[in-house]
C-alpha positions in Angstrom: 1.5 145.7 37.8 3.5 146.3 34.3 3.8 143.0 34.1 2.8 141.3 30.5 -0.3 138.9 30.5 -1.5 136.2 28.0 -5.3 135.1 28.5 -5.6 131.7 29.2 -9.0 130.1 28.9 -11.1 131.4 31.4 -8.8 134.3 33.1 -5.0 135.4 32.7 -1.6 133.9 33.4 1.9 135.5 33.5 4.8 134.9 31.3 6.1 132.9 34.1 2.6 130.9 34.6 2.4 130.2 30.8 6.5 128.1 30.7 6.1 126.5 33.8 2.9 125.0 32.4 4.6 124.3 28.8 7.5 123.1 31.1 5.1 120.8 32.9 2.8 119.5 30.1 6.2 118.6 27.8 7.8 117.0 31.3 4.9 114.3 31.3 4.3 114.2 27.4 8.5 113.3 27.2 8.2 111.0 29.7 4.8 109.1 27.6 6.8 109.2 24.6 9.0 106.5 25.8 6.1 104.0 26.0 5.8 103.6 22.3 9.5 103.9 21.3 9.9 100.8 23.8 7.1 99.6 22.4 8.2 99.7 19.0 11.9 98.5 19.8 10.4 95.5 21.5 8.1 94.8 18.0 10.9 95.3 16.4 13.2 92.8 18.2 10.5 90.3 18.7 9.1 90.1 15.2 12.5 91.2 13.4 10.5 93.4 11.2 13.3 96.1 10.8 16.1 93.3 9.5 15.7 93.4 6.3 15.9 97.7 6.7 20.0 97.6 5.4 21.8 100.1 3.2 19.8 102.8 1.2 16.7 101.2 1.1 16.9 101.3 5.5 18.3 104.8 5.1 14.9 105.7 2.7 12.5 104.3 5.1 14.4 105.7 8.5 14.3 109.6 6.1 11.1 109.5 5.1 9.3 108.0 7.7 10.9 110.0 10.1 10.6 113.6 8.3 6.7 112.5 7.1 6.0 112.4 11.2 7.7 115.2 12.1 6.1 117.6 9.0 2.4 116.1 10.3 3.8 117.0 13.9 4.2 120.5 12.5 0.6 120.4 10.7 -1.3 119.1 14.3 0.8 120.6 16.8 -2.0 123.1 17.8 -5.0 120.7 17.3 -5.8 117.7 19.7 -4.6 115.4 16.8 -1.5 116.4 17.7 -0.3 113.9 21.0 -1.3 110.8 18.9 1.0 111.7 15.7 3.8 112.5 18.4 3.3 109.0 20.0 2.8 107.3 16.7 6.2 108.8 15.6 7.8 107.8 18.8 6.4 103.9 18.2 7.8 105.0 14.6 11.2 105.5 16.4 11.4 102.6 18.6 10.8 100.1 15.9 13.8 101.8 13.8 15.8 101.5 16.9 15.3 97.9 17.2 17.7 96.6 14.8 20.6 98.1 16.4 19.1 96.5 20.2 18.9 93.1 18.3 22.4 93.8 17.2 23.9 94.5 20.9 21.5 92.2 22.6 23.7 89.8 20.2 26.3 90.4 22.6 26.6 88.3 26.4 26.8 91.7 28.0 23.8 93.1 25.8 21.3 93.4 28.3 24.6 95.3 30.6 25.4 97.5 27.7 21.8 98.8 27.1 21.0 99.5 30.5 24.7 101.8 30.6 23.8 103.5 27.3 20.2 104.2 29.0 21.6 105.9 32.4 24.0 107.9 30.4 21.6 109.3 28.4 19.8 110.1 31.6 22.6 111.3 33.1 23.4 113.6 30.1 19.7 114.8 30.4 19.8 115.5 34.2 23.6 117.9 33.8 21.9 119.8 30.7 18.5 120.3 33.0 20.5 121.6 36.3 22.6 123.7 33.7 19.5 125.2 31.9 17.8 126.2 35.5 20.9 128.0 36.4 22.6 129.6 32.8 21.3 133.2 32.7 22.4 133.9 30.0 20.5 133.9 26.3 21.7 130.7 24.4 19.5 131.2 21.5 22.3 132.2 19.1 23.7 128.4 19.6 20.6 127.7 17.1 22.5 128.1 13.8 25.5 126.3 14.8 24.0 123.1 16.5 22.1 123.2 13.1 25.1 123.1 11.2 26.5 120.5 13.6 23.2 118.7 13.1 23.6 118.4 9.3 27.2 117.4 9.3 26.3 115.3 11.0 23.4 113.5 9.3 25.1 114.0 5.9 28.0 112.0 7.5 25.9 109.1 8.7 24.3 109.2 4.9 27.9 108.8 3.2 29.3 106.2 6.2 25.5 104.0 5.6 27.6 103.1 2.0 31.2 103.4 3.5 30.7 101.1 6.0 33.8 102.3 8.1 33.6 101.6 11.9 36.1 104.4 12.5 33.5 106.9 10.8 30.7 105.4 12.5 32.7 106.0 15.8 33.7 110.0 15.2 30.4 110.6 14.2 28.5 108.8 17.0 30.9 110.8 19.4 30.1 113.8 17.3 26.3 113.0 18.0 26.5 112.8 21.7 28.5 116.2 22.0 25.8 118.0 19.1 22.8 116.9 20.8 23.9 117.1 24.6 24.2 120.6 23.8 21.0 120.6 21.8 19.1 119.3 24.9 20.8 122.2 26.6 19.7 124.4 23.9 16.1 123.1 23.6 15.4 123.2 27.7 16.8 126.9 28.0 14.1 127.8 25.2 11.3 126.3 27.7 12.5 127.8 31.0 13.3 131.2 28.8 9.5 131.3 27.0 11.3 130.7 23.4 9.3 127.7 23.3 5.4 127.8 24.0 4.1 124.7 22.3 4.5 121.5 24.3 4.4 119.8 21.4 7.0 121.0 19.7 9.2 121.5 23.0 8.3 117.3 23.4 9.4 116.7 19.8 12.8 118.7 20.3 13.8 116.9 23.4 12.6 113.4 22.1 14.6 113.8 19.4 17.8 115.0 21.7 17.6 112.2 23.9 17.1 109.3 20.5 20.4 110.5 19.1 22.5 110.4 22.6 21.0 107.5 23.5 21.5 106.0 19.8 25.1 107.3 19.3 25.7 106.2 23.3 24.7 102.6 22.5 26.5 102.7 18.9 29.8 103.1 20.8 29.4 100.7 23.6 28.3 97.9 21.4 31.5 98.6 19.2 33.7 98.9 21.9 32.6 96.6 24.5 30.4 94.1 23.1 31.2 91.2 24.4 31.0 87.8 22.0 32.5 85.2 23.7 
């Protein structure tokens, strides 16, 4: 009877109502978000739009484009204009993806490579999902450090963009997949927990989790068993 209540619409839901519908809404909203990023990467491959996208002036385009939809993500997360700037991000995404698929599709096990990069990352996803339903535990103070992780490495990838070193692409592509495993962790405990009660935002967080892993995932497998011959 003490229990807290948040009015909803027409009547009044418990805490418990009010995440399993934020977990619900950013289930299917995650899963319509990959339609435009495939999308985009197919665009992107067919077209070859993104090739010219090397160096600084790639890294400018990926930076800006990327943070511009994410801060008008922010602005429209609580309005209905909200779903269409996520998906046009995610189309955003896909087509920025592409040059790295043309690049591995290069490869006579391409098509093998992708497909292993794509049921890792689902793979990853599913782990960090079964481990958020049954951690009881409050993970919120991994915040600040998976932020830290985060930047080191995205200031990494900035310096390596005019290193060009394969080894330093490696590290920090197996840096990525460990950062952002644990930030899909991080991000899906804040849903189940209530720390999260915009399924925009929640979409977003995840989107972005599952990008890098699958990025970094396909990064590695295309350095390390791409197949030329």
């Amino acid at each position: 009877m003490n229990e807290q209540v948040h009015s909803i619409d027409y009547g009044y839901a418990s805490p418990v109502a009010q995440r399993n519908k934020v977990l619900r809404n950013t289930s299917w909203m995650l899963a319509l978000s990959l339609l435009p990023t495939v999308l985009g990467a197919w665009v992107g491959v067919a077209t070859g739009i993104t090739r010219g996208l090397t160096g600084g002036f790639g890294l400018i385009v990926f930076l800006g484009g990327a943070f511009g939809f994410m801060f008008a993500i922010e602005k429209t997360k609580n309005s209905a204009t909200g779903v269409p700037v996520l998906l046009a991000f995610t189309f955003f995404m896909g087509l920025m993806l592409s040059r790295l698929i043309a690049m591995v599709l290069g490869f006579k096990n391409g098509p093998s490579l992708i497909m292993t990069a794509f049921g890792g990352t689902a793979g990853v996803f599913f782990v960090m999902a079964s481990l958020a339903t049954v951690i009881k535990r409050d993970l919120s103070g991994m915040g600040k450090w998976l932020f830290v992780g985060a930047l080191a490495i995205m200031i990494g990838g900035i310096i390596n963009v005019f290193v060009g070193s394969t080894v330093g692409m490696m590290v920090i592509s197996m840096m990525a997949i460990g950062i952002f495993s644990a930030y899909m962790l991080f991000d899906l405990k804040q849903i189940i927990d209530g720390g999260e009660t915009n399924y925009i935002s929640a979409t977003l967080a995840l989107y972005l989790d599952l990008f890098n892993v699958f990025q970094s995932l396909l990064m590695l497998l295309g350095v390390m068993g791409g197949d030329r011959d």
